[in-house]
ZAZA-420138 format. One record per residue (C-alpha): residue number from 1; residue in one letter; chain; x, y, z. Coordinates in pm, 1 decimal. Layout:
ZAZA-420138
<node seq="NUM" type="A" mol="A" x="X" y="Y" z="Z"/>
...
end
This chain:
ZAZA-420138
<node seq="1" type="X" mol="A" x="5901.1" y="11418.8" z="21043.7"/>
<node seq="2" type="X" mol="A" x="5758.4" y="11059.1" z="20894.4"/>
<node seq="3" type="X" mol="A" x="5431.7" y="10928.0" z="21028.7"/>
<node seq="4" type="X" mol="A" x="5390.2" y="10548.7" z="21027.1"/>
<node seq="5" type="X" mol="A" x="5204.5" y="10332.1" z="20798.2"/>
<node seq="6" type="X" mol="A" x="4809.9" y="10341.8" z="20883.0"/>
<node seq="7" type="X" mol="A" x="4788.4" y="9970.1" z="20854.4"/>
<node seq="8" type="X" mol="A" x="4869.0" y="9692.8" z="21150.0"/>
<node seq="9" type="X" mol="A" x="5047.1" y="9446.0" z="20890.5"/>
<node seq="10" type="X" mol="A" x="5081.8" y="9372.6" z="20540.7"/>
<node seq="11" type="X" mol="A" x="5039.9" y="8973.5" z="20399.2"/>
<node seq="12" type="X" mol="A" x="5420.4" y="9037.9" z="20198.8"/>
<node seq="13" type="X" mol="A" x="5687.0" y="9228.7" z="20247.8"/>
<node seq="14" type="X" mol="A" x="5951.4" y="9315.9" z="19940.7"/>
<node seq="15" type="X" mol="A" x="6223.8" y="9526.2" z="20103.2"/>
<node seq="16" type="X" mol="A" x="6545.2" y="9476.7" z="19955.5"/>
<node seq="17" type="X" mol="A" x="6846.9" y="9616.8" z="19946.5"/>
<node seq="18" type="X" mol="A" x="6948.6" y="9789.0" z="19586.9"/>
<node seq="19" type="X" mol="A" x="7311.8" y="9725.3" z="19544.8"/>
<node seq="20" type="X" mol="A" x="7405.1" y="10009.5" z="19352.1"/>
<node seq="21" type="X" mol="A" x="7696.5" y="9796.4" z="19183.5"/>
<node seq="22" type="X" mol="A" x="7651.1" y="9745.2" z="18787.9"/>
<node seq="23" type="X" mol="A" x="7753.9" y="9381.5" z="18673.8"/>
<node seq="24" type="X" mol="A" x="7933.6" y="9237.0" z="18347.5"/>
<node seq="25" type="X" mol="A" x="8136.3" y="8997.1" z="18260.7"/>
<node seq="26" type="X" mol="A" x="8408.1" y="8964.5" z="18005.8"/>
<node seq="27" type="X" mol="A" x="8449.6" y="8735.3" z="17678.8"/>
<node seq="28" type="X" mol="A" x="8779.5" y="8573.9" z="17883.0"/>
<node seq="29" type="X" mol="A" x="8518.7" y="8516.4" z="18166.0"/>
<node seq="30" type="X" mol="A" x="8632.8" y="8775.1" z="18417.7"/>
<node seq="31" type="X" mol="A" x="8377.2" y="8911.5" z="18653.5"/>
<node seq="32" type="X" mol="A" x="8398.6" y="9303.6" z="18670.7"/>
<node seq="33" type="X" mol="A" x="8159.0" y="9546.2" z="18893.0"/>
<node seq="34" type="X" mol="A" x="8166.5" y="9879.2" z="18949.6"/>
<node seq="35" type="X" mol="A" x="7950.8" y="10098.7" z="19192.6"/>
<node seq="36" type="X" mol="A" x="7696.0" y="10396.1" z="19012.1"/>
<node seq="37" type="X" mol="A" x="7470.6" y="10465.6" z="19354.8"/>
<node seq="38" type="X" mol="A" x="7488.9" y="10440.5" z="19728.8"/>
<node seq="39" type="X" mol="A" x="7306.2" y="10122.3" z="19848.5"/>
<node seq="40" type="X" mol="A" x="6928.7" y="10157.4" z="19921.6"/>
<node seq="41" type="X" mol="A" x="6612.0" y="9940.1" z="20017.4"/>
<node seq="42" type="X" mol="A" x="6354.5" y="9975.8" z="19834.4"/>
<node seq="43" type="X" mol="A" x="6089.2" y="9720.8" z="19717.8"/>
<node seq="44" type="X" mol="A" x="5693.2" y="9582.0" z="19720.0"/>
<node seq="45" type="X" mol="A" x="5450.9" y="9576.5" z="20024.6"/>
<node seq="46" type="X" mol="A" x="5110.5" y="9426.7" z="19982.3"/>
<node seq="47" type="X" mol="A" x="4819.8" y="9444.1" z="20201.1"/>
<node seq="48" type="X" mol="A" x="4580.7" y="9172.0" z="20292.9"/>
<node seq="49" type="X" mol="A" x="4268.4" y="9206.2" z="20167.0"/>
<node seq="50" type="X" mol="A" x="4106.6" y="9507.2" z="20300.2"/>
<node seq="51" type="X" mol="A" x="3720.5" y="9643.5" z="20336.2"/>
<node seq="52" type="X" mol="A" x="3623.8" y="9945.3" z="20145.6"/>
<node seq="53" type="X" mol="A" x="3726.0" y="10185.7" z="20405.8"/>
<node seq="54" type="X" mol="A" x="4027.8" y="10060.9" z="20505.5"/>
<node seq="55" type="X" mol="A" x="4096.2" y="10044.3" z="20111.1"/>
<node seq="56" type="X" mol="A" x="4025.2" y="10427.4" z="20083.5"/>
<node seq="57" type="X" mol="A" x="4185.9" y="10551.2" z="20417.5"/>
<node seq="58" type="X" mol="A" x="4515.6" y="10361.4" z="20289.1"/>
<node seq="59" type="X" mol="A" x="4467.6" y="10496.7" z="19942.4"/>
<node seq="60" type="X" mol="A" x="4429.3" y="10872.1" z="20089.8"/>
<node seq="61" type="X" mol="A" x="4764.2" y="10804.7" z="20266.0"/>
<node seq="62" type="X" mol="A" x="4937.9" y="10697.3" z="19996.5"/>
<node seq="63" type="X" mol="A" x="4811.4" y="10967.0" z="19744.4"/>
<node seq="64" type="X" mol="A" x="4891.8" y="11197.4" z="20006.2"/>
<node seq="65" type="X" mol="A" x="5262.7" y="11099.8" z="20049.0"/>
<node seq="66" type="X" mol="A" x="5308.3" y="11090.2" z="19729.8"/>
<node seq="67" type="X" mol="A" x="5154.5" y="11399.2" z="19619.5"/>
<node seq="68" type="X" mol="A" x="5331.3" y="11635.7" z="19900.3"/>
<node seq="69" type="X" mol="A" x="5665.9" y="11408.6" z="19918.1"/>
<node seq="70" type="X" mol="A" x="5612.3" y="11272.2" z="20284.0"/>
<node seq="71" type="X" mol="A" x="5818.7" y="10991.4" z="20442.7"/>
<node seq="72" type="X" mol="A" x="5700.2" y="10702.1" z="20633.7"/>
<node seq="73" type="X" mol="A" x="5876.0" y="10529.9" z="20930.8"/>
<node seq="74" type="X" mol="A" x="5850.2" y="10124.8" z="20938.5"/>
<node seq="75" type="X" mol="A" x="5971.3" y="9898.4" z="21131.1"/>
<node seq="76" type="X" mol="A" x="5999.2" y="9529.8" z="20998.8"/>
<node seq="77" type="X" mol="A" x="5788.1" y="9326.9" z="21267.1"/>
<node seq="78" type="X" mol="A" x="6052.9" y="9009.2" z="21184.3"/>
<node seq="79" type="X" mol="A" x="6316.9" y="9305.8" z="21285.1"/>
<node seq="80" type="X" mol="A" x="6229.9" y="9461.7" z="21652.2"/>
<node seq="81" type="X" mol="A" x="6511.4" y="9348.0" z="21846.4"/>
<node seq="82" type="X" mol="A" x="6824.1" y="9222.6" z="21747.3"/>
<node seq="83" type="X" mol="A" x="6709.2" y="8774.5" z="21706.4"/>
<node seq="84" type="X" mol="A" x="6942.3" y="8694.9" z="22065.4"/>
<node seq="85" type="X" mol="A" x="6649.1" y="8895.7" z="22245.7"/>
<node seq="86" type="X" mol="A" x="6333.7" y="8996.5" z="22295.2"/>
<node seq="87" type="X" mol="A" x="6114.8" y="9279.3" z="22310.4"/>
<node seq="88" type="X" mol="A" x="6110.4" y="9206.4" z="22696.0"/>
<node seq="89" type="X" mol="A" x="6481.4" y="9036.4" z="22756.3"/>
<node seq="90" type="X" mol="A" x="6624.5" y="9374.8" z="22532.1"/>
<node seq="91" type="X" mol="A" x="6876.7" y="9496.2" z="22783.4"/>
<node seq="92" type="X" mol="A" x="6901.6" y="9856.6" z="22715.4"/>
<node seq="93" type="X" mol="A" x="6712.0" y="10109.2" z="22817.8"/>
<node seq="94" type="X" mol="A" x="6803.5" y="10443.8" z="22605.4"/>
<node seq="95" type="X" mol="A" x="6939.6" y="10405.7" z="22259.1"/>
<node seq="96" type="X" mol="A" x="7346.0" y="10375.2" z="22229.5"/>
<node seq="97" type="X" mol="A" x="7536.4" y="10651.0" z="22066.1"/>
<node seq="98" type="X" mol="A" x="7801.3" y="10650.3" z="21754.3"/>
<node seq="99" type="X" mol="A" x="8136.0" y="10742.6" z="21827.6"/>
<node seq="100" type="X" mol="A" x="8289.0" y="10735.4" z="21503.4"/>
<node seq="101" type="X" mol="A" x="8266.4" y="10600.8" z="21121.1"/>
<node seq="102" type="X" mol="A" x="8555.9" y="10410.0" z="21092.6"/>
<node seq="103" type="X" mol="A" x="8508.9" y="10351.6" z="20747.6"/>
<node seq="104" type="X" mol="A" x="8163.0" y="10322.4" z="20535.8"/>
<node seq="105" type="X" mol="A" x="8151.6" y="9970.7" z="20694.1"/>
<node seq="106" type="X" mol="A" x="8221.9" y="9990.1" z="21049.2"/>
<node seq="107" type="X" mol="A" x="8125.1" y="10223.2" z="21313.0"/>
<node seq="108" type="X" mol="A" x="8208.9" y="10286.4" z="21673.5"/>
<node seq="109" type="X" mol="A" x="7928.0" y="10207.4" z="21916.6"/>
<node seq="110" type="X" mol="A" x="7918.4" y="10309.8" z="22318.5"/>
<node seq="111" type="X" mol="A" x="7610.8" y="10216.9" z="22500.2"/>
<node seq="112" type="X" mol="A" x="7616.5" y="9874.3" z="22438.1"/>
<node seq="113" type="X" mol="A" x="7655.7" y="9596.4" z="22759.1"/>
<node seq="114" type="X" mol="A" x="7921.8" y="9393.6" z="22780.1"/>
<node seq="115" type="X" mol="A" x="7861.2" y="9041.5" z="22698.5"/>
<node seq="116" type="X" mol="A" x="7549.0" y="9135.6" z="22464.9"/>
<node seq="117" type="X" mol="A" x="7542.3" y="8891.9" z="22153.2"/>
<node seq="118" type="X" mol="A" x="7495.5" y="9080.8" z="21809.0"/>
<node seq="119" type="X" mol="A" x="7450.1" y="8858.0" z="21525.4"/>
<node seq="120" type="X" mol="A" x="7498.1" y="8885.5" z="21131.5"/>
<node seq="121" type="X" mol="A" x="7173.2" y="8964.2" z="20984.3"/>
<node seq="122" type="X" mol="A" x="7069.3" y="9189.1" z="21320.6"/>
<node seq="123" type="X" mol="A" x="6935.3" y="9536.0" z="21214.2"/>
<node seq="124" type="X" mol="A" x="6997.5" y="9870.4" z="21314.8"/>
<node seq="125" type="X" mol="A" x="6912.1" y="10200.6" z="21199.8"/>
<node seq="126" type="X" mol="A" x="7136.3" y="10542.9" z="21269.1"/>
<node seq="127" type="X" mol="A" x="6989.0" y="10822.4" z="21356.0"/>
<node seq="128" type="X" mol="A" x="7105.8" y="11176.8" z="21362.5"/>
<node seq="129" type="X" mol="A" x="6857.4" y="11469.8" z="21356.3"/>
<node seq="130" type="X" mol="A" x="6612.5" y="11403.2" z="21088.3"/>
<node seq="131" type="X" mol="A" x="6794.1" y="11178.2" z="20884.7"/>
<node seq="132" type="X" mol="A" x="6762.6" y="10755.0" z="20924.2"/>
<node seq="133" type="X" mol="A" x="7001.8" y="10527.4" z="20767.5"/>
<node seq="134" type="X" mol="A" x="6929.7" y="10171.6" z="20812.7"/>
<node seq="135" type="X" mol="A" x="7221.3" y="9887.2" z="20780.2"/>
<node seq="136" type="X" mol="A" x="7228.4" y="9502.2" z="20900.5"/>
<node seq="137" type="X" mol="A" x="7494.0" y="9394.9" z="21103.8"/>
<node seq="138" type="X" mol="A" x="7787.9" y="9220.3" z="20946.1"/>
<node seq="139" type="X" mol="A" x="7962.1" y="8965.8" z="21100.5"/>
<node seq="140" type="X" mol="A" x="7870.6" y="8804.0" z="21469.8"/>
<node seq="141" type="X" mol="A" x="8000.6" y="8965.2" z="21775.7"/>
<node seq="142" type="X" mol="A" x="7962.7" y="8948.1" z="22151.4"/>
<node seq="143" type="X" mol="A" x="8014.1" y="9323.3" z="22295.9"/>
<node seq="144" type="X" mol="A" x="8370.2" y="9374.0" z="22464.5"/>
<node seq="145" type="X" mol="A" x="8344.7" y="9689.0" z="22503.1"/>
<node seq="146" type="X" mol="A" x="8029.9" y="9927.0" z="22658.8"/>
<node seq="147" type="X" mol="A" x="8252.7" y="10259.9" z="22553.6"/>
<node seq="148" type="X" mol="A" x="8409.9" y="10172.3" z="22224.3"/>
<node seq="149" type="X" mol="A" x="8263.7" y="9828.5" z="22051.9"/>
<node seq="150" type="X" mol="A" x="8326.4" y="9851.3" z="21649.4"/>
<node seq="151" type="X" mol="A" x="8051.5" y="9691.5" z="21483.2"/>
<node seq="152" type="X" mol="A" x="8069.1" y="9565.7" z="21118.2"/>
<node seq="153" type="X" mol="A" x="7764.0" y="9657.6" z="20879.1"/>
<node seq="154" type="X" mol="A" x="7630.0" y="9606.5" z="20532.8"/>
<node seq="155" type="X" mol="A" x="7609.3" y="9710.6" z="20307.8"/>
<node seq="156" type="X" mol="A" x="7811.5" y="10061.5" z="20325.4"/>
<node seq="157" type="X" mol="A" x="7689.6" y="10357.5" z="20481.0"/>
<node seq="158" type="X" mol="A" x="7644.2" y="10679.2" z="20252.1"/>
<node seq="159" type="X" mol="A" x="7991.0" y="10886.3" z="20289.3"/>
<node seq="160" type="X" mol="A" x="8050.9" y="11193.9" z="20536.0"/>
<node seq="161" type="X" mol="A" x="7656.4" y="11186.2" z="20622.4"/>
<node seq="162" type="X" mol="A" x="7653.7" y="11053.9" z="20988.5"/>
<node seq="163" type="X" mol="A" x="7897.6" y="11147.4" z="21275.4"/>
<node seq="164" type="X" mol="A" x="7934.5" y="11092.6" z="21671.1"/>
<node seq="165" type="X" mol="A" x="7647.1" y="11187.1" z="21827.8"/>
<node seq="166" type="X" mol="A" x="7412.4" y="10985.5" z="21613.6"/>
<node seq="167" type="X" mol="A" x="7201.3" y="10770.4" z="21754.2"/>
<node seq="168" type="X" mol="A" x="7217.2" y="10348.5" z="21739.4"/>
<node seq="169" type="X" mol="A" x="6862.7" y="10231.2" z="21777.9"/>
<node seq="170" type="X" mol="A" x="6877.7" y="9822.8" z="21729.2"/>
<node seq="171" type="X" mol="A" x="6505.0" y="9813.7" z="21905.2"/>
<node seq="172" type="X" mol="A" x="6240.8" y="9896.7" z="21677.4"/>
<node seq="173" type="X" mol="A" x="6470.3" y="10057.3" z="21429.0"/>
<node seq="174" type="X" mol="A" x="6296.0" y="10249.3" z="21144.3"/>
<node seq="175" type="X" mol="A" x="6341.8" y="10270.0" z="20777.8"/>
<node seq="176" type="X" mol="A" x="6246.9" y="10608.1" z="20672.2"/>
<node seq="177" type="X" mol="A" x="6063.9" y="10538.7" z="20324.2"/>
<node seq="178" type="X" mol="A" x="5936.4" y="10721.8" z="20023.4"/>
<node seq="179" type="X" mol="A" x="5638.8" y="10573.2" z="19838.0"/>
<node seq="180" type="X" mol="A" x="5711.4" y="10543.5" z="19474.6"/>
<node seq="181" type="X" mol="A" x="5498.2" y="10720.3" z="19226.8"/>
<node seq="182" type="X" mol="A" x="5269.6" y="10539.8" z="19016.9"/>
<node seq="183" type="X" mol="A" x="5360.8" y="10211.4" z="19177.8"/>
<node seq="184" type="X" mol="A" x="5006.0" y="10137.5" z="19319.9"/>
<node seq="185" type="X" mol="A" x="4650.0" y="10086.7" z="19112.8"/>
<node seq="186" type="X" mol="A" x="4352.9" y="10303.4" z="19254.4"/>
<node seq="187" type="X" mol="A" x="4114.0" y="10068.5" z="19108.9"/>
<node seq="188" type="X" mol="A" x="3832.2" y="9981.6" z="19264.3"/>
<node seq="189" type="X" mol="A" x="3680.5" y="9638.3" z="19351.4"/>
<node seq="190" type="X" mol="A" x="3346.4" y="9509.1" z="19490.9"/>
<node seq="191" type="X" mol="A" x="3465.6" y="9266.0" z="19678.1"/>
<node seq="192" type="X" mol="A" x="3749.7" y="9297.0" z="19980.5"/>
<node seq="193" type="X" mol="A" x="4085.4" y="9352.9" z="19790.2"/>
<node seq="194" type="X" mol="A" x="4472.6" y="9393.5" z="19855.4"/>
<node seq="195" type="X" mol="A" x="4694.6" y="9687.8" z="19742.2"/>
<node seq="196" type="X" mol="A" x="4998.5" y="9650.5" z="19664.4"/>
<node seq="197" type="X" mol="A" x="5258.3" y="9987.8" z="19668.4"/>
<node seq="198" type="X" mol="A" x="5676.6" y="10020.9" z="19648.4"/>
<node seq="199" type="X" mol="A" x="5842.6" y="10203.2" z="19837.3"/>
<node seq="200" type="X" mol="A" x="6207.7" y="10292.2" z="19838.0"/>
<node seq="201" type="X" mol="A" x="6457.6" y="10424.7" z="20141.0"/>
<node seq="202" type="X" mol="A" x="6519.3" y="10803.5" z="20140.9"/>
<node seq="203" type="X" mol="A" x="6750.9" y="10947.8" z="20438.6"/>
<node seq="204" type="X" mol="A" x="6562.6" y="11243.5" z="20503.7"/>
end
């Protein structure tokens, strides 16, 4: 289980996604990369300036995760829906289901309406059991199919984890994060002050 952050909003948001892919190039000029880790997001949130008890509640929470190895849940408020909807015009009611991996970039997706409009950039997180993966959306697409749509992501999904059965959630759809340890300063100010804490992806 992952609670969510205590806060209503932060003033910046870092998320990112960590490639994985190391970089070089050669004395002739030719580009070579090659991949060491599975994609991740990970990255800087800062508060606004908070009063002295919302500084220590926050600070609790975050000792806390980090000192028993919790997760939290967030969902990116410029994320909720998928950017051809909103919260109110979303057209599903339950959460679509994976059919298949078709490869670490494209899954099969029933649940979806016909004629819904999916858009590179969209979010989406899978879901299966405890575990939480979350991808953006590839390419553009308008839903064919409501029993078998393929749907592009990036970047690639981490291999043989999810299978049919998972859950698609594209409204509010988490990222299930791990705060960083020693990535925040527990100093204290007299005056209102932010905080400012990384945090990285972790599936489970």
């Amino acid at each position: 289980m992952a609670d969510p952050f205590p806060l209503a909003g932060f003033a910046r948001i870092g998320l990112r996604i960590v490639s994985g892919i190391a970089y070089g190039r050669t004395e002739g000029g030719l580009i070579l990369t090659g991949r060491k880790a599975a994609p991740y997001w990970a990255g800087p949130f800062t508060t606004d300036s908070l009063d002295p008890a919302v500084w220590s509640d926050l600070m609790g929470f975050l000792v806390d995760c980090v000192d028993r190895n919790l997760r939290v849940d967030f969902v990116h408020p410029r994320y909720l829906v998928p950017r051809s909807y909103t919260l109110t015009s979303w057209p599903l009611v339950t959460d679509p289901v994976l059919v298949s991996v078709t490869n670490p970039r494209t899954i099969v997706v029933s649940g979806l309406t016909v004629g819904m409009t999916l858009k590179r950039g969209d979010r989406l997180t899978l879901i299966q059991g405890e575990l939480r993966c979350h991808r953006m959306i590839r390419a553009d697409l308008v839903v064919a199919s409501a029993i078998s749509q393929s749907i592009a992501l990036t970047p690639l999904l981490p291999t043989g984890v999810f299978a049919g059965g998972a859950l698609v959630r594209f409204k509010n759809p988490p990222i299930r994060l791990a705060i960083v340890p020693g990535s925040f300063e527990a100093e204290e100010e007299y005056s209102q002050s932010p905080v400012t804490f990384e945090a990285e992806e972790a599936l489970l």
